[in-house]
C-alpha positions in Angstrom: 20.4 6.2 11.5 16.8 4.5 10.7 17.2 1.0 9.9 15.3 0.0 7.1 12.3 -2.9 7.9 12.8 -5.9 6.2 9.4 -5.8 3.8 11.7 -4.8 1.0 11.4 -5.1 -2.7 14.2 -7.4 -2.9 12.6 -9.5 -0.2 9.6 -11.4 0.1 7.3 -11.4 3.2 6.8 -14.7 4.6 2.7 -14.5 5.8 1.7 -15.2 8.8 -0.4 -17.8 10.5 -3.0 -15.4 10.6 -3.1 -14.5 7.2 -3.4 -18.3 6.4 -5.7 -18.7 9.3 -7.5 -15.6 7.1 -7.2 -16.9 3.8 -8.5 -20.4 4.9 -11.4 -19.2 6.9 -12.4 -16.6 4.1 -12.5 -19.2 1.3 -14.2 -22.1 3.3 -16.7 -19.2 3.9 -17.4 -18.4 0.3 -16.8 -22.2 -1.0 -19.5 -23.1 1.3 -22.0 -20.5 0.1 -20.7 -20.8 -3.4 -22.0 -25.1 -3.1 -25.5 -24.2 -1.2 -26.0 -21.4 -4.0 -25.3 -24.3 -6.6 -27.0 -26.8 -5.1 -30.2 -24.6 -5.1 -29.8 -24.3 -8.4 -29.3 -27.6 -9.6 -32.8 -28.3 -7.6 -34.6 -25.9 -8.5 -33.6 -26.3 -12.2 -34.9 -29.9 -11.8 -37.7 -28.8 -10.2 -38.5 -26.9 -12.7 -37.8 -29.4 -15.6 -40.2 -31.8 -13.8 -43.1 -30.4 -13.3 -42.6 -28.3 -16.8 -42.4 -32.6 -18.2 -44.6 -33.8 -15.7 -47.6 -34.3 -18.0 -45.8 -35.5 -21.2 -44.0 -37.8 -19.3 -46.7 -38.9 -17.7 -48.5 -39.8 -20.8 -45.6 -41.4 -22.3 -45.1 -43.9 -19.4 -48.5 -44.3 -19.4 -48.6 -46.0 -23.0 -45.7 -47.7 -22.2 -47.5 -49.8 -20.0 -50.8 -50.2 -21.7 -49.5 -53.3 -23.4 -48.4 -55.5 -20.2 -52.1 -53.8 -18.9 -53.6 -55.0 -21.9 -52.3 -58.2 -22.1 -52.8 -59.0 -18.3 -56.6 -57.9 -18.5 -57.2 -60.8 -21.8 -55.8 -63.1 -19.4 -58.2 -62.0 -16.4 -61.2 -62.2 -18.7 -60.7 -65.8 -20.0 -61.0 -66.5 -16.5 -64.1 -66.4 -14.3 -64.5 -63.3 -11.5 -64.5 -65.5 -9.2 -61.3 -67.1 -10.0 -59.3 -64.0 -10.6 -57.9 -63.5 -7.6 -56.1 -66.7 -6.9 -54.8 -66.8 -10.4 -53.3 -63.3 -10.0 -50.0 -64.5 -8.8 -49.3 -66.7 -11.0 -50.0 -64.3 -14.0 -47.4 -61.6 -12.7 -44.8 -63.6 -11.3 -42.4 -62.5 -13.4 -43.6 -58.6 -13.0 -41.1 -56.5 -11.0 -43.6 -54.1 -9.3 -46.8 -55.2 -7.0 -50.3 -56.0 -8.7 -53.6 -56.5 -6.9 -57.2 -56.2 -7.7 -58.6 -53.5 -5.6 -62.7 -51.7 -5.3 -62.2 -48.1 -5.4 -60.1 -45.0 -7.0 -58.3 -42.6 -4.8 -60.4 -39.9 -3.1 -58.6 -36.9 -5.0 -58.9 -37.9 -8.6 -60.3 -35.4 -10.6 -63.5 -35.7 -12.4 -61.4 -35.8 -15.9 -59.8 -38.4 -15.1 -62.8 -40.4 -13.5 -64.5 -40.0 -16.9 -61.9 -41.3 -18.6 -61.0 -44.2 -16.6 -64.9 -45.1 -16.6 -64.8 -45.1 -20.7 -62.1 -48.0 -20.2 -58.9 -45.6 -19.7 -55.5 -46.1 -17.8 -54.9 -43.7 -15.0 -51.2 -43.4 -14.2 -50.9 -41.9 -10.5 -47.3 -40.6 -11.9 -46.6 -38.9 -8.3 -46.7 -42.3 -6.7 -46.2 -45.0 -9.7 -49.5 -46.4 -9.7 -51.3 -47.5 -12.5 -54.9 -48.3 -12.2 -56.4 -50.6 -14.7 -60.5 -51.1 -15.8 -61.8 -54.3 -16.0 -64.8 -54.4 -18.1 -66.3 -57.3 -16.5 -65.4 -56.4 -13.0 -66.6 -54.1 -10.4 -63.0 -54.4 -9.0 -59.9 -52.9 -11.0 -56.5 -53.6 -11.3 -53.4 -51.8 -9.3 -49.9 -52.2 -10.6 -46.9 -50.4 -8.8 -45.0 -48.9 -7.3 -44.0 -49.4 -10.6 -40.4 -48.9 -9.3 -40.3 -50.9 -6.6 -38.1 -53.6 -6.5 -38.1 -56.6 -4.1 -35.8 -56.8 -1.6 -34.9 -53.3 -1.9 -32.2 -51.9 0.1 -33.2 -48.4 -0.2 -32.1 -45.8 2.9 -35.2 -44.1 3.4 -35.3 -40.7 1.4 -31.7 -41.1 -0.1 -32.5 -42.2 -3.6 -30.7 -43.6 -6.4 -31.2 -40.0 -8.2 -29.9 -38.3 -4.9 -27.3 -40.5 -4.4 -25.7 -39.4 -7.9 -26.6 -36.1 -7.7 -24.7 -35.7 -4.4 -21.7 -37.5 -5.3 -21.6 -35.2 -8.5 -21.7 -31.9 -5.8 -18.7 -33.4 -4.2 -16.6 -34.7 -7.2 -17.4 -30.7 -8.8 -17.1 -28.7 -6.2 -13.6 -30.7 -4.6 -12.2 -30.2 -7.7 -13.7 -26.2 -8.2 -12.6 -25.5 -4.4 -9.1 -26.9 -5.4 -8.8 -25.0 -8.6 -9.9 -21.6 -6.6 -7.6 -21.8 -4.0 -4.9 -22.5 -5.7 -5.6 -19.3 -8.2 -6.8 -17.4 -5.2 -3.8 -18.1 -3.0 -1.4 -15.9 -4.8 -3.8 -13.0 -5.0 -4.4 -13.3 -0.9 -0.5 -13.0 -0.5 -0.5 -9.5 -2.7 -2.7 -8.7 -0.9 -1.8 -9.4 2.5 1.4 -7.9 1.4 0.0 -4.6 0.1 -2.1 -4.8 3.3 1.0 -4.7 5.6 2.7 -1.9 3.9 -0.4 0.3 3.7 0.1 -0.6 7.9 3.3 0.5 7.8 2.3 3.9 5.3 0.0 4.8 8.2 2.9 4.7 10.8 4.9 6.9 8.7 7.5 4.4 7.1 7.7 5.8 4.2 10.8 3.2 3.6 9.1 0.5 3.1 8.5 -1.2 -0.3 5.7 -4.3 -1.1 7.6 -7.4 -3.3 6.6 -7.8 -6.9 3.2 -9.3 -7.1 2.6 -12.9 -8.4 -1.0 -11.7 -9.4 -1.7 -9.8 -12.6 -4.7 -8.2 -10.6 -2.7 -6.7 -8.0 0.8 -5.7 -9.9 -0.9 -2.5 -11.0 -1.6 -1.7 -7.8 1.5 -3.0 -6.1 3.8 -0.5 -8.4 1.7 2.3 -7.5 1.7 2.1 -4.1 5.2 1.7 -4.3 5.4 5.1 -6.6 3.6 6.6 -4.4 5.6 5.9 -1.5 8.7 7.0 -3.3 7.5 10.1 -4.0 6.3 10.5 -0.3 9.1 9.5 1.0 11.3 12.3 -1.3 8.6 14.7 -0.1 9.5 13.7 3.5 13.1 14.3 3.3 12.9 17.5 1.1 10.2 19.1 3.7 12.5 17.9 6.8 15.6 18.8 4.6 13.8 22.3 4.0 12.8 22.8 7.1 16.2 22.4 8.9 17.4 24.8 6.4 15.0 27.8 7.0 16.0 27.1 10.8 19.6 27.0 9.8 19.2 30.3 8.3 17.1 32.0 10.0 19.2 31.9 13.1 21.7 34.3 11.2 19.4 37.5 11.0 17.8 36.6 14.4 21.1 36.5 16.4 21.5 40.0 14.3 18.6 41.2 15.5 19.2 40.6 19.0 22.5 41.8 18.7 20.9 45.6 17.4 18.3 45.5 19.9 20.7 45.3 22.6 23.1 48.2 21.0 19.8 50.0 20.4 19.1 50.2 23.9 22.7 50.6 24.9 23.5 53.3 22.6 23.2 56.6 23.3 24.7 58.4 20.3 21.5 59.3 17.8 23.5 58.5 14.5 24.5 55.3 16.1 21.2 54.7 17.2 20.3 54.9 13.3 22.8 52.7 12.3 21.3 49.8 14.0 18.0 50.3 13.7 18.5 50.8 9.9 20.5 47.3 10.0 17.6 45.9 12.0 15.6 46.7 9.5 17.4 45.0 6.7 17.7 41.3 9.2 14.0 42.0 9.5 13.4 42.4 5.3 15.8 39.5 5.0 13.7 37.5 7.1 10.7 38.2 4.8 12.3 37.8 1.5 13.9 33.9 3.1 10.4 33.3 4.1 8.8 34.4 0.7 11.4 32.5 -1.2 10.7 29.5 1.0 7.0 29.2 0.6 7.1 29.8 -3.3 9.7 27.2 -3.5 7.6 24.8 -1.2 4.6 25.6 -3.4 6.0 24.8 -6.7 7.6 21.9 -5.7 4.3 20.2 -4.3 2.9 21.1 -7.8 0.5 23.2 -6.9 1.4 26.4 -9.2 -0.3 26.2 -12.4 1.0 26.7 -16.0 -0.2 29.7 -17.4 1.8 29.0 -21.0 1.6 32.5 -23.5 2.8 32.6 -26.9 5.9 35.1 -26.5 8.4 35.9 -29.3 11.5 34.6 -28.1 14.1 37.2 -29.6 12.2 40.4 -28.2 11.3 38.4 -25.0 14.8 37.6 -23.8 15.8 41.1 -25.1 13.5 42.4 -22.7 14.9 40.5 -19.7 18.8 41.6 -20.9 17.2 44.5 -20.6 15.8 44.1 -17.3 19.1 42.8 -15.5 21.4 45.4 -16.5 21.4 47.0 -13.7 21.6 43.9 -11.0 24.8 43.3 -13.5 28.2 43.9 -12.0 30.8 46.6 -13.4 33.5 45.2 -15.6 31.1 42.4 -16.5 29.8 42.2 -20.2 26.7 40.6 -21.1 26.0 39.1 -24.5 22.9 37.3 -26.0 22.4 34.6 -28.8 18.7 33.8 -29.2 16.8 32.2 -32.1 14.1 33.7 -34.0 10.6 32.3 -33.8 7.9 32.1 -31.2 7.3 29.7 -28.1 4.4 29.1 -25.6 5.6 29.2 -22.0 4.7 30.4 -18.6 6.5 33.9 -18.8 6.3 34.4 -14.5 8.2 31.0 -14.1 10.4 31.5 -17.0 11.3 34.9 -16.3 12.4 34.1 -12.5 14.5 31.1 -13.7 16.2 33.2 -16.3 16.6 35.8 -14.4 18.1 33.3 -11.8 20.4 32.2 -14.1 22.2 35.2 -14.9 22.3 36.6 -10.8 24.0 33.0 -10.6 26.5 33.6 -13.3 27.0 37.9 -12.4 28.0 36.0 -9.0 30.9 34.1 -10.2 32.0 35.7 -13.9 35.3 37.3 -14.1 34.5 39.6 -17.5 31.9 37.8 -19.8 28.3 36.3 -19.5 26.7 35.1 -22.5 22.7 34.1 -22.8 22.2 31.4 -25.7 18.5 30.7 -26.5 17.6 28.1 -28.8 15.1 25.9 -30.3 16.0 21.6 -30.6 12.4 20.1 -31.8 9.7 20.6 -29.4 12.2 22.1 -26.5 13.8 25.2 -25.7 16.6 25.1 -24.5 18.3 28.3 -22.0 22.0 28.1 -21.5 24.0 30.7 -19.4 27.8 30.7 -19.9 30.1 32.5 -17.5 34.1 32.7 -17.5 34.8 32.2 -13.6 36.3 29.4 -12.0 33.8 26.9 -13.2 32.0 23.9 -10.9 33.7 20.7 -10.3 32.1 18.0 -11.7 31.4 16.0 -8.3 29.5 19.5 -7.6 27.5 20.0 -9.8 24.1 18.5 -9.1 24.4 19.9 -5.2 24.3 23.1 -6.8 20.9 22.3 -7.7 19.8 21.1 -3.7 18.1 23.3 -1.8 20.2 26.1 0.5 23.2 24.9 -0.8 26.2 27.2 -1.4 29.5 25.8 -2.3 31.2 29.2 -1.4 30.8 29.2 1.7 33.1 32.3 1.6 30.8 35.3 0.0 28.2 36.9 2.4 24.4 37.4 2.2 24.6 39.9 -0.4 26.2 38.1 -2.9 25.7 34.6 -1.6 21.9 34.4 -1.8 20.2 31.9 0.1 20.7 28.8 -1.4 17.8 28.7 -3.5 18.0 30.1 -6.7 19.4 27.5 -8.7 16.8 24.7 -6.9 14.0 27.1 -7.8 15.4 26.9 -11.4 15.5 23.1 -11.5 11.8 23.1 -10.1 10.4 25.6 -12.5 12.0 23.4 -15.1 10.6 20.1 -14.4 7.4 22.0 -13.7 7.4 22.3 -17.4 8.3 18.9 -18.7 11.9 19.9 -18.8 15.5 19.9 -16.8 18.1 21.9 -15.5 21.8 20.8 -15.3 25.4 22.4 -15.0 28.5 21.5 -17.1 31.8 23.3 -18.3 31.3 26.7 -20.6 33.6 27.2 -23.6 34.4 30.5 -22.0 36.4 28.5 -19.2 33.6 28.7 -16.7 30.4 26.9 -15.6 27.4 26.5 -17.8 24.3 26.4 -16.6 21.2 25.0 -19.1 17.6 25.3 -18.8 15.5 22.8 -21.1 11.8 22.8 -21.4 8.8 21.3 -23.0 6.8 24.1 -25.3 3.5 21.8 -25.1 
């Protein structure tokens, strides 16, 4: 017997280190692009804002500080030139930021701003904090700044104040995002990894196995359909093993017949006796055909692959044709009755016809005197019943009567017995149409066999 492995529905897999070892590397992979990809765009954003403010702020700061300027140069002027530059400390002592007199304006100042600064203008240097300052008296100007310099700074280098914060703001954002989406992402890896390791499995041809119910709502869709799916394969997988050690089964019977007449044929002198076997040899061998027929059309319904063709029939002359049409398979001493409804009905009349006609064989089998047809209409379904007065089925019996090759009278031969597949063919053609077939007791004192289908 095939023991069953232990990724069950009932119990959860446990993952492995590598699937943590997977999970972590995977989202320390994406985290790490997901905080460079931000971080780009937080700098480029304030790239952008900067240099699309550059000049209004500029201008702003600018007239900010043309009132310290202008009170600063009033000073310088009550004073002689000569003076000015001793006195200079003392007038900014209390200023934050550098200030000396200096001769020239930078090399790369644009003309504009040349022209202006000569009519007795600020220029603001707003790249570097410098503000020069005309003196109208004075071949030498004024230079204030760094404007945001401060003494005794204790400034790293290139790590500013406005780095600093923006930094610590990456960190305190994306800790907290990384911890919110691995946490949310965590249960979705382990459907995943579970889904992963049956789909393993699926390939191997386990069709037993079964993923656990999913924690995610992403992956419970597909979780339940892989399960489906591996139910149905697995009912395939028995039903084609189970059919195929059936058709062996069976076909041993007319084999060992055949090699039984083949050895009389060549034993056998006598000419009539000589036709006697070859004329049995010739039924094992149309046996053998009709099994192998009735096996493939079986194997071909039941993977789906026949195709309604649903006709609008009248029910009361179609059934009254197929009455017709069994006679003479019927019995002598066995009467056959019919009850069918009036009306119409859209069905496949092929399918219908062979599970009908299935039906009644079954019933001609096992009927003592009586077999009654009862047609009939309940809503949207039709509904086929076939009553017989034999011996009946036993209840434990009668859904095996339904499995393929099986016979519970093991007693009646090949011509009566069939092969086992009528009544399996009838289920088929039945759920084929959105319908059922089951056995139960007839009021005649027999079995009853029904056929229900769908009519759209």
């Amino acid at each position: 017997m095939m023991k069953r492995p232990l990724l069950r529905a009932d119990k959860k897999p446990r993952p492995g280190k590598a699937s943590k070892a997977s999970l972590a590397t995977l989202f320390a992979r994406y985290f790490i692009i997901a905080m460079a990809a931000e971080l780009a765009i937080i700098i480029g954003f304030a790239f952008m804002l900067g240099k699309l403010y550059q000049n209004s702020d500029s201008e702003n700061a600018r007239r900010m500080l043309d009132g310290p300027a202008s009170l600063l140069v009033q000073e310088l002027q009550r004073l002689p030139v000569a003076a000015r530059e001793q006195a200079l400390p003392q007038l900014t002592r209390h200023f934050s930021y550098p200030v000396k007199l200096i001769t020239t304006l930078p090399p790369d100042l644009d003309p504009e701003s040349r022209q202006n600064f000569a009519s007795g203008k600020t220029y603001l240097d707003f790249d570097n904090n410098l503000l020069y300052i005309p003196l109208p008296d004075d071949k030498r100007m004024l230079l204030l700044g760094p404007l945001d310099a401060t003494p005794n700074s204790n400034d790293s280098g290139w790590i500013t104040e406005d780095i600093e914060v923006l930094l610590l703001w990456i960190v305190f954002t994306g800790s907290t995002l990384g911890l919110l989406m691995y946490f949310y992402l965590r249960p979705m890896w382990r459907d995943l990894v579970s889904v992963r390791d049956a789909a393993e499995l699926f390939a191997n041809g386990d069709f037993h196995v079964r993923t656990p119910q999913a924690h995610s709502r992403l992956f419970a869709p597909l979780s339940t359909a892989l399960n489906s799916m591996a139910a149905r394969l697995e009912r395939l997988l028995e039903m084609h093993q189970a059919m195929s050690h059936a058709v062996a089964h069976e076909i041993r019977t007319p084999i060992a017949r055949l090699r039984f007449g083949l050895t009389m044929l060549e034993e056998e002198d006598n000419e009539d006796e000589r036709r006697r076997y070859s004329d049995g040899m010739e039924r094992d061998m149309q046996e053998l055909e009709e099994l192998i027929t009735a096996s493939m059309e079986y194997a071909k319904l039941n993977r789906g692959e026949a195709i309604l063709q649903r006709e609008q029939v009248d029910l009361y002359e179609w059934f009254d044709d197929l009455i017709d049409l069994v006679q003479p398979l019927k019995p002598a001493g066995i009467s056959l009755t019919m009850d069918c409804a009036r009306g119409e009905a859209a069905f496949d009349r092929k399918l219908i016809y062979v599970a009908s006609r299935n039906l009644l064989l079954n019933a001609f089998k096992y009927a003592q005197h009586q077999v009654h047809l009862i047609v009939e209409r309940q809503g949207n379904m039709l509904e086929i019943q076939v009553d017989d007065d034999g011996h009946g089925i036993p209840e434990a019996d009668r859904e095996r009567i339904f499995e393929p090759f099986r016979r519970l009278d093991r007693s009646r031969d090949r011509a009566t017995g069939g092969y086992g597949l009528g009544l399996s063919y009838v289920r088929l053609i039945a759920e084929h149409h959105g319908g059922s077939a089951f056995a139960g007791a007839s009021p005649l004192g027999g079995a009853r066999l029904t056929l229900r289908i769908a009519l759209s």
